[in-house]
C-alpha positions, -999 to +999 in steps of 0.1 A: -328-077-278-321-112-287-338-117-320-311-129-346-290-146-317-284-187-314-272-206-288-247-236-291-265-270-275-245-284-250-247-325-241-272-333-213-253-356-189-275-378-162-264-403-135-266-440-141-284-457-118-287-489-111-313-516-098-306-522-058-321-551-038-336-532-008-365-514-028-398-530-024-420-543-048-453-555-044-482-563-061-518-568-057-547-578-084-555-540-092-518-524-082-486-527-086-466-505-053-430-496-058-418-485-024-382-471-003-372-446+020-393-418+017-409-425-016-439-448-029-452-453-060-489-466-073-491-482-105-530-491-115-528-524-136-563-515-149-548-476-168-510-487-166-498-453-150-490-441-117-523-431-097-499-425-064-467-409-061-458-401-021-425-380-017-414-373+020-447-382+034-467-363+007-489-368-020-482-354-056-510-363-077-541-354-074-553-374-101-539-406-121-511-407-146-522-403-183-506-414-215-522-387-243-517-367-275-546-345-274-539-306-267-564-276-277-564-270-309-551-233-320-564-208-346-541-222-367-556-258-367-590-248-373-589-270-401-564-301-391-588-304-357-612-316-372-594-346-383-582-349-347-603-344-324-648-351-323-672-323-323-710-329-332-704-319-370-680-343-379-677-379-376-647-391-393-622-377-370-595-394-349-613-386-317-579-385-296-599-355-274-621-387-267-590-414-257-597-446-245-566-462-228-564-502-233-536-521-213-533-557-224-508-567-204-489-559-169-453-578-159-433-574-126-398-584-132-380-573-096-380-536-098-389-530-133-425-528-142-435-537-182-468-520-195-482-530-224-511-514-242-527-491-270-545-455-275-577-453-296-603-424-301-642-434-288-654-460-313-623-461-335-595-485-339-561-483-322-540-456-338-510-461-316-496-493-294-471-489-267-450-506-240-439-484-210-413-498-189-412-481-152-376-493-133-376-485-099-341-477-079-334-475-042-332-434-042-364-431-052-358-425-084-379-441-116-371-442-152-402-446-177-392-455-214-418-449-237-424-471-270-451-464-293-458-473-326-483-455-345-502-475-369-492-467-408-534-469-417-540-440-391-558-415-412-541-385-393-507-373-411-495-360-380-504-364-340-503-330-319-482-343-292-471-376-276-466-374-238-479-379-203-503-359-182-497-347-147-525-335-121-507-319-094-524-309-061-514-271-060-538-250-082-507-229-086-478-245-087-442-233-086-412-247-103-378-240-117-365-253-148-341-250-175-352-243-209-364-223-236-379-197-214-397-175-201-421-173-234-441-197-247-420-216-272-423-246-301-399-262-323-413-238-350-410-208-325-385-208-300-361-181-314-376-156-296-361-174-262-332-182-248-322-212-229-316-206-198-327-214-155-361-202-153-393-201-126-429-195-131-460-204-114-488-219-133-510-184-135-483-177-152-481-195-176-515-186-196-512-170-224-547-146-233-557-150-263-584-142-277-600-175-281-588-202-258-561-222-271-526-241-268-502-221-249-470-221-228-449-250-241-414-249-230-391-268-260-365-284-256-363-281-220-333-300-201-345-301-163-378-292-143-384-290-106-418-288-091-418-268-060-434-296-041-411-320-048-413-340-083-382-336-100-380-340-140-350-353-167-347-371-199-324-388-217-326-365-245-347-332-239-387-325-233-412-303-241-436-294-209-465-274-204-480-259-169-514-248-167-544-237-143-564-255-175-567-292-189-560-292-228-600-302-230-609-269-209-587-250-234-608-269-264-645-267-254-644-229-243-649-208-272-645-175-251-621-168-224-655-163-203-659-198-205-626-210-191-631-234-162-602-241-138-601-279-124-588-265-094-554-283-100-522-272-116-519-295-151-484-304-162-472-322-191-443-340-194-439-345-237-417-365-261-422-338-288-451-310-296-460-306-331-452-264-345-478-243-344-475-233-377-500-200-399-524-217-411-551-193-395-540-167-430-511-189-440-500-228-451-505-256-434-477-268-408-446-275-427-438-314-424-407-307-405-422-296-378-451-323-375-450-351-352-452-373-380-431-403-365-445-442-366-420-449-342-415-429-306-391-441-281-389-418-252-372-421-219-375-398-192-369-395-150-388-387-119-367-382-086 
């Protein structure tokens, strides 16, 4: 039984790396390839993510790299969604689970790559505008800083989540990590886990209920390792999430009948997930556990 128990947090400590002369960087008009021994990486200039990641010979993406804050809405959002996200009886929502990514700019400066661009719902205004800075190192290892500001006139008090989607090849991928584990856990609900190493395959990871909904975040979580070979830190810690289903699966099915697996296993790699909150019988989320920041600065690793 560990309800009632607490944990001391102990200091992450990560290797400093630094930028070496033999990595390769090239570019062409649509991409931008970061390559080594071993390793190669694709960024699109046209989305300003990775659409290619080769590790020993072997692709880890299935799809491309996206930027996002959208996640399925849970019983306990059935009001705040729609303000987020657009259905076909509302028409003054955010529309993040409609994003439109715009990239205004792309620099190469030796083997760091500068991303500049902004997120906006179908047919709204920019709610958020970012720069991403990828910096490539002779190990194969690449750190992506994150820095967002979200606009002040945003009509949304608070964003879901602010993080990156992965589409990984395996429709049921292992891994290993250390974390709040093994249950699903949020900054509003995590004392019911205990950090700790953990692994899990995506199947896993879902988490029935009875209509289909947000599920199996891991807060707080200090390292992750993808049994085919992606490799996960941050500077601080992450939240992530594995699943069979994409967060827009998870929203349009309104009966677990109606779940549809892409066929891939979906990871995402997150600055911070809002709570989850009670609002389905209860109050709304309380403010300290809303992504409410106008100012996100997030830097995490892939080795």
């Amino acid at each position: 039984n560990i309800i009632g128990k607490r944990q001391i947090k102990m200091p992450i400590e990560l290797e400093e790396h630094s930028a070496c002369a033999p990595l390769n960087v090239t570019e062409t008009d649509k991409e931008i390839m970061a390559e080594g021994e071993n390793f190669s990486y694709t960024i699109s200039k046209l989305y300003g993510c990775f659409t290619s990641i080769i590790k020993n010979g072997k692709e880890q993406l299935a799809d491309r790299v996206r930027l996002t804050v959208h996640r399925a809405p849970t019983d306990n959002e059935r009001h705040t969604k729609e303000r987020w996200n657009l259905y076909t009886d509302n028409i003054w929502a955010l529309n993040i689970n409609r994003l439109f990514n715009k990239v205004y700019e792309v620099n190469v400066n030796n083997n760091m790559v500068e991303v500049k661009g902004s997120l906006a719902g179908i047919s709204r205004l920019p709610f958020m505008k970012y720069k991403i800075t990828y910096s490539f190192f002779i190990d194969g290892q690449v750190k992506i800083t994150l820095f967002s500001k979200v606009l002040e006139e945003s009509p949304e008090l608070y964003l879901p989540r602010v993080g990156f989607e992965f589409t990984l090849p395996d429709n049921n991928e292992e891994f290993t990590y250390f974390g709040n584990g093994e249950a699903e856990s949020y900054c509003d609900m995590h004392y019911h886990t205990m950090v700790g190493m953990y692994q899990s395959i995506a199947a896993e990871e879902y988490v029935p209920y009875p209509m289909p909904q947000e599920h199996g975040n891991h807060y707080e979580t200090r390292w992750l390792k993808i049994g085919s070979g992606l490799e996960f830190k941050a500077e601080k810690t992450f939240d992530f999430n594995m699943s069979q289903y994409t967060s827009l699966a998870l929203d349009e099915a309104k009966h677990t009948n109606e779940l549809r697996k892409n066929g891939y296993s979906n990871l995402r790699i997150d600055y911070k997930n809002s709570g989850i909150g009670s609002a389905s019988c209860g109050p709304e989320l309380a403010e300290k556990y809303r992504l409410t920041e106008k100012e996100i600065l997030f830097t995490f690793y892939i080795y």
